[in-house]
C-alpha positions as CSV (number, residue, x, y, z in Angstrom):
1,X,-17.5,-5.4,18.0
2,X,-18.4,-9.1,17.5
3,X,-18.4,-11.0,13.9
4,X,-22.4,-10.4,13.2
5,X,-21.8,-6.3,13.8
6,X,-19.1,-6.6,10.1
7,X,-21.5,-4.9,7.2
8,X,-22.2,-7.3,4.7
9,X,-20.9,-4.6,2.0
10,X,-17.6,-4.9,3.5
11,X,-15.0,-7.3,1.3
12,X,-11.6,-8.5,1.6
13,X,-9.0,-8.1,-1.2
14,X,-5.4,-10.0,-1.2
15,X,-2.8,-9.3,-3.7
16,X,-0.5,-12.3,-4.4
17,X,2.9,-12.5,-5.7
18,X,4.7,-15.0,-5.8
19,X,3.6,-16.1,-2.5
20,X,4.9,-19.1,-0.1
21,X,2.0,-21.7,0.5
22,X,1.9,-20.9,3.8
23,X,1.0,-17.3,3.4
24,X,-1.8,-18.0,0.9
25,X,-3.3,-20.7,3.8
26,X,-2.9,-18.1,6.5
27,X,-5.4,-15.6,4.4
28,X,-7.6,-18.6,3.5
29,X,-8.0,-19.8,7.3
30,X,-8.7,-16.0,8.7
31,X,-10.9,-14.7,6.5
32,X,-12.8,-17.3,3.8
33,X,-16.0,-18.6,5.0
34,X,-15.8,-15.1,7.6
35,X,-15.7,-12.6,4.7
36,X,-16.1,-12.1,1.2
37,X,-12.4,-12.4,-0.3
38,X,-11.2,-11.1,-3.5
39,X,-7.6,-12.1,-4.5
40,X,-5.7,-11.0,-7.3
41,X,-3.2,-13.5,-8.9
42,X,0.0,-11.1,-10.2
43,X,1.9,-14.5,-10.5
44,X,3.9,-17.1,-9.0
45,X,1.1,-18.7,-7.0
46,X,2.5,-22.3,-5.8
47,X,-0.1,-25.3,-7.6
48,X,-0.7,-26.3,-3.9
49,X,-1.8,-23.5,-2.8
50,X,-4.1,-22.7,-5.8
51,X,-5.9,-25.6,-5.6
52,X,-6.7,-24.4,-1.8
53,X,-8.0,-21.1,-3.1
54,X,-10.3,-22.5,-5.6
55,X,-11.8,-24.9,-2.7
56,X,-12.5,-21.8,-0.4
57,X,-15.6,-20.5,0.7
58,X,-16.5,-17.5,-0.8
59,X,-13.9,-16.8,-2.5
60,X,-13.2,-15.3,-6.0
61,X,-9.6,-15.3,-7.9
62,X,-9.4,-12.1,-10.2
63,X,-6.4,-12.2,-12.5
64,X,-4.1,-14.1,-15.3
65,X,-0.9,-14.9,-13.4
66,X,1.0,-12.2,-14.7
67,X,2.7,-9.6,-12.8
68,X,0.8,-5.9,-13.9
69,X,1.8,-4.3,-10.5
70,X,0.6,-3.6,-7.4
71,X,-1.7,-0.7,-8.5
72,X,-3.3,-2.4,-11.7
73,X,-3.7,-5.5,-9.5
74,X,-5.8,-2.9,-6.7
75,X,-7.8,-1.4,-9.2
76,X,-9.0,-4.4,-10.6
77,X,-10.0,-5.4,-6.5
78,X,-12.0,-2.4,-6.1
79,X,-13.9,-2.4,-9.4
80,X,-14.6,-6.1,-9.5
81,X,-15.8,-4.9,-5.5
82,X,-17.7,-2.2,-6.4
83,X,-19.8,-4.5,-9.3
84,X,-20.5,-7.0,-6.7
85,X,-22.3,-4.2,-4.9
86,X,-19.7,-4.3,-1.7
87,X,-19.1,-0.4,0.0
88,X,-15.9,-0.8,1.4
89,X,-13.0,-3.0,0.7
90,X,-10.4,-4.3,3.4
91,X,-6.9,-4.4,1.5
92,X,-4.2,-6.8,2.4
93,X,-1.0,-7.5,0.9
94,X,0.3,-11.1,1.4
95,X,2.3,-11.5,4.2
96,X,-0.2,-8.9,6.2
97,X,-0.1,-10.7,9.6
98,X,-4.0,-9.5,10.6
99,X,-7.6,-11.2,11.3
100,X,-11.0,-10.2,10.3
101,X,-11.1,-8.6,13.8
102,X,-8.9,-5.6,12.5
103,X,-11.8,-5.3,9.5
104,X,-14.6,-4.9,12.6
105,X,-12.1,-2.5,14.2
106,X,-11.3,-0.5,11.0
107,X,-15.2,-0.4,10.1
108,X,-16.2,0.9,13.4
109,X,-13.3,4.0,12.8
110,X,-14.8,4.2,9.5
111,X,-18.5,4.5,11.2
112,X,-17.3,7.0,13.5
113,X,-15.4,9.2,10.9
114,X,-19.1,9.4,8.9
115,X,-19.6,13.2,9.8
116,X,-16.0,14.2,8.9
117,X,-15.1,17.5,7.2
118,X,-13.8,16.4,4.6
119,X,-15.4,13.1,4.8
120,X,-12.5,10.3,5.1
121,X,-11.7,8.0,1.7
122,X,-9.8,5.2,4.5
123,X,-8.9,4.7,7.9
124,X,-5.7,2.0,8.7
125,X,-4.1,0.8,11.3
126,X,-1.2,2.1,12.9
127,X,2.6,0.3,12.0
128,X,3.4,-2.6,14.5
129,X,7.3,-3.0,14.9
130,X,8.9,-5.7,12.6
131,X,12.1,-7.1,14.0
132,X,14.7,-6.5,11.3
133,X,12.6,-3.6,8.9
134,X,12.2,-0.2,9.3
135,X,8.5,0.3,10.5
136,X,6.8,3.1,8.1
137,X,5.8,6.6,9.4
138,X,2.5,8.0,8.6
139,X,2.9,12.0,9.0
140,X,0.0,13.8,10.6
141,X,-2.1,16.3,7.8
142,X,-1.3,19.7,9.2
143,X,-4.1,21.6,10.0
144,X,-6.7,18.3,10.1
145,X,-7.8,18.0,14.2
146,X,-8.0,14.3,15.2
147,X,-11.3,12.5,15.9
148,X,-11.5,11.1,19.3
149,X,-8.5,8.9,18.7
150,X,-8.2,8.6,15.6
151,X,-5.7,11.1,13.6
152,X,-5.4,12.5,10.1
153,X,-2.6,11.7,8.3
154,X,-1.0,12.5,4.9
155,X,-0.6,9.2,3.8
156,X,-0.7,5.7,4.6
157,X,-0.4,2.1,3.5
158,X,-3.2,0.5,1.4
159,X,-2.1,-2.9,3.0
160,X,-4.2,-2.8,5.8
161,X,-6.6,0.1,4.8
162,X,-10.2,-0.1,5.2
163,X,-11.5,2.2,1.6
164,X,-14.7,3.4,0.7
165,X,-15.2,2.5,-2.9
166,X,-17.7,5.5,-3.1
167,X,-14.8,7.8,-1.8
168,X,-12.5,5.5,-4.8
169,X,-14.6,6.4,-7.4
170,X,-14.6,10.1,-6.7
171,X,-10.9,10.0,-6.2
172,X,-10.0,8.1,-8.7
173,X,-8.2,4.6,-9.7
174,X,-4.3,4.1,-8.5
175,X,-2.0,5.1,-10.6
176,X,-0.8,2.2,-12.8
177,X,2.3,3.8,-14.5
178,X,3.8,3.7,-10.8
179,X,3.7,0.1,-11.2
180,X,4.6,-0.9,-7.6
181,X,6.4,1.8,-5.3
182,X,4.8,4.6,-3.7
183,X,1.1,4.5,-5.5
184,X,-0.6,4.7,-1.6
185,X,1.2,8.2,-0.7
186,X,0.3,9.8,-4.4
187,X,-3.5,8.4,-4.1
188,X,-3.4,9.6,-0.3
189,X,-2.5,13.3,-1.5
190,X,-4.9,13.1,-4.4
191,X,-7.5,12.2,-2.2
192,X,-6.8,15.1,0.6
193,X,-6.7,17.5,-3.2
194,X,-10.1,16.1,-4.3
195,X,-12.3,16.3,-1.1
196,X,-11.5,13.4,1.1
197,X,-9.4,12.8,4.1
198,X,-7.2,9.8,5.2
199,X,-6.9,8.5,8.8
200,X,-5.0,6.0,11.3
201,X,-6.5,4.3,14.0
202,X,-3.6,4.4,16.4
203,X,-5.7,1.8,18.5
204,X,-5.4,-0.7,15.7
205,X,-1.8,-1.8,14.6
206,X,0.0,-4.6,12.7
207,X,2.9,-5.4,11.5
208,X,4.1,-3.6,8.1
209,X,7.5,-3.4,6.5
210,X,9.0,-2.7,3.3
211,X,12.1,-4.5,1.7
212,X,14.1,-7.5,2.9
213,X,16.2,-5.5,5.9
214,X,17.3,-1.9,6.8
215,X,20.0,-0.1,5.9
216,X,21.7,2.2,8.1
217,X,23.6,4.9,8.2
218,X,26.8,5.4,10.4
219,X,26.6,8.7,11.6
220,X,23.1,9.9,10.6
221,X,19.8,9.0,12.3
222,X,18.6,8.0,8.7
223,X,17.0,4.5,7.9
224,X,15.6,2.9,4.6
225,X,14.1,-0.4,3.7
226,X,16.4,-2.8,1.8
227,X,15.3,-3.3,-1.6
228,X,15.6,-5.1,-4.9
229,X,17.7,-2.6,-7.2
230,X,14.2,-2.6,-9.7
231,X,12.2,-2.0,-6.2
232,X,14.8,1.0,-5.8
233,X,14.9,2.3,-8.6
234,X,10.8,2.9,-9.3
235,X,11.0,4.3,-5.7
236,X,13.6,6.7,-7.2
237,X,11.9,7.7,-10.6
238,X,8.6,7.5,-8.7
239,X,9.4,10.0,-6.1
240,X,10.9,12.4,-8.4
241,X,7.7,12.2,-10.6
242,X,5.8,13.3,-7.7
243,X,7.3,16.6,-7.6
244,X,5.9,17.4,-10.9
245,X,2.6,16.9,-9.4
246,X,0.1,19.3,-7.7
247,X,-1.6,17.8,-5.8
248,X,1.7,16.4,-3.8
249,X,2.0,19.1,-0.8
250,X,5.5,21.9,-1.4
251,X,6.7,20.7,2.0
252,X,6.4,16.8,1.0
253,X,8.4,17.8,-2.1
254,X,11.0,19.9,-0.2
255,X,11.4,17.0,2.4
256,X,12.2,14.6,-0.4
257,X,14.1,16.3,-2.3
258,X,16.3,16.4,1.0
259,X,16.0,13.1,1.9
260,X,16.6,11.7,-2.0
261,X,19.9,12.2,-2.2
262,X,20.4,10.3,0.9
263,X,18.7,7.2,0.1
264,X,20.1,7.1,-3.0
265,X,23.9,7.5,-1.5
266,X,22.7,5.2,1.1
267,X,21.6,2.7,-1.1
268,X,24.7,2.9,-3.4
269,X,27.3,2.5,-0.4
270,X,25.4,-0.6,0.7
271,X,26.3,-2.5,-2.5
272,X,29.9,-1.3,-2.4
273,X,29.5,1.4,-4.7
274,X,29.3,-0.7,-7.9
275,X,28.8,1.3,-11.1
276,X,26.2,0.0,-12.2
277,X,23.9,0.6,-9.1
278,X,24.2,4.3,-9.4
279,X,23.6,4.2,-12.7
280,X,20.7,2.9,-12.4
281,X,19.1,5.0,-10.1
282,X,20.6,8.2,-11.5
283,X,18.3,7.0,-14.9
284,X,15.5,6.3,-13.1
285,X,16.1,9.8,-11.4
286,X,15.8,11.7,-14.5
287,X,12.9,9.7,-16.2
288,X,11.0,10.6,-13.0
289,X,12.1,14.0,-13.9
290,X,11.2,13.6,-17.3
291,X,7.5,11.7,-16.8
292,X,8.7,8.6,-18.3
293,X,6.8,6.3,-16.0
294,X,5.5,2.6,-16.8
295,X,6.3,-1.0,-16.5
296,X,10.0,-1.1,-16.0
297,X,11.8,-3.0,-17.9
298,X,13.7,-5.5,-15.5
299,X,10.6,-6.0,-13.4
300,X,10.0,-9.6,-12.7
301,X,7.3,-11.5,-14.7
C-alpha cells in the first residue's frame, strides 16, 4: 500500500501527558504534513515542544492542559474526528514507536474485514517485544473464525488501533469514570455485546508496554507491569468493577478473579510489604466492588 492509497477520512489522534520533547517531535516528523493529526493536551507538554505543535502542518491541539484521563482525553479525539467528517481514527499514545505506514497497513485489514459477521469496530497491530516490560496478550474471541490472517480477539490496545467512528458511535464513548486503566478491554467487550467485533493484524506489530518494568515472581510463571501505586490501584478497583458488569464475558471474570489476588500479592511484595501499599489497593478493591469509580484522588494533575 503506498501513501496516495491512505483514505482521506482516515485521522491521527495522539494523547499527551506529560511528554519528553523528543517524543512530541517524533509524532510531529512521522505523521504532520502525511496525515491529519489530532492531539489531546492532558498536561505537562514541555513550552518547546508546544511551540513545534502549533507550527505543524495540519495539525489541531484539542484540550486545556489538564490531566482528565486517558478515556475523556479519547473521547474528545473521536468526536472532534467525527465533526470534521473523518471515518476512522488511528490512535496513538505518546511514546507509540510506529509510522503512517502501520495506518495504510491497519486500513487495508480494516477494508478487508468490511463483510464481517459481526462487522469489526477496530483492527490493531500485534505486541512487538519491549526489552525490560511485559509485552501485553490479546486473547482470541472464542467461537469468532479468523479472516485470512487476521484474528478475532477479546480485547486489545487503543494505542495503536485503527477505529471506525461509525462502529464508536453505535458502541458508545469510553468510559470516563475508569479514568486511565483498563478502559480498552471494557469498550472491547462492550463492543463484541453490542454488535461489533475486534481484531489483530498479527502481520502488523509494534512495540507496546505498560508501566516502568516487570515484576516477577519467583516460583510462578506470572508477570505484571510495574506501576505507579495510583496506576495500581485504578487497575485494582477497575478490574473488580468489571465483574459487576454484563457485558464482561463469566470466563474473563473467573480468570481475574484468579489472577487478582496475585497481582495484588505480587505487587505488595515488590515494595517490601509496606502497609500502606496494601491498603491501598485493598480500598480500591472494595470501591470497585462497590461502584465507586471516578477521578482518583492522588492522580497527578
Amino acid at each position: 500500500m503506498t501513501p496516495t492509497d491512505l483514505p482521506a477520512d482516515t485521522a491521527v489522534a495522539v494523547v499527551f501527558f506529560r511528554p519528553s520533547p523528543e517524543q512530541v517531535e517524533r509524532v510531529v516528523e512521522r505523521f504532520a504534513g502525511r496525515m491529519p493529526v489530532l492531539v489531546y493536551d492532558n498536561g505537562g507538554i514541555p513550552p518547546e515542544a508546544m511551540a513545534q505543535l502549533h507550527a505543524a502542518e495540519g495539525l489541531t491541539r484539542l484540550g486545556e492542559g489538564r490531566n482528565r484521563g486517558i478515556a475523556a482525553a479519547l473521547n474528545a479525539l473521536a468526536e472532534a474526528a467525527i465533526a470534521s467528517g473523518f471515518a476512522r481514527l488511528f490512535l496513538l499514545d505518546q511514546d507509540a514507536d510506529t509510522r503512517v505506514e502501520t495506518a495504510w497497513a491497519l486500513g487495508h485489514a480494516l477494508d478487508r474485514l468490511a463483510d464481517a459477521d459481526p462487522p469489526p469496530a477496530l483492527v490493531g497491530p500485534a505486541p512487538a517485544p519491549k526489552p525490560g516490560h511485559k509485552a501485553p496478550v490479546y486473547p482470541p474471541r472464542p467461537g469468532a473464525p479468523p479472516r485470512e490472517t487476521l484474528r478475532p480477539v477479546e480485547f486489545l490496545a487503543t494505542s495503536g488501533s485503527l477505529v471506525d467512528l461509525s462502529a464508536y458511535a453505535r458502541v458508545g464513548p469510553f468510559r470516563e469514570d475508569f479514568f486511565i486503566d483498563a478502559v480498552d478491554l471494557e469498550w472491547c467487550f462492550r463492543a463484541w455485546a453490542r454488535g461489533r467485533s475486534c481484531w489483530m493484524d498479527p502481520a502488523t506489530a509494534i512495540p507496546h508496554s505498560v508501566g516502568r518494568g516487570t515484576i516477577r515472581a519467583r516460583f510462578l510463571p506470572v508477570a505484571m507491569p510495574d506501576q505507579p501505586l495510583f496506576r495500581m490501584a485504578v487497575y485494582v478497583r477497575n478490574t473488580a468493577y468489571g465483574w459487576r458488569l454484563p457485558h464482561v464475558p463469566v470466563r474473563w471474570k473467573l480468570k481475574q478473579a484468579a489472577y487478582l489476588p496475585l497481582q495484588i500479592g505480587l505487587y505488595w511484595s515488590r515494595h517490601r510489604f509496606a502497609p500502606r501499599v496494601l491498603a491501598r489497593l485493598l480500598a480500591a478493591l472494595a470501591q470497585g466492588l462497590a461502584g465507586r469509580l471516578g477521578r482518583p484522588a492522588d492522580a497527578p494533575p
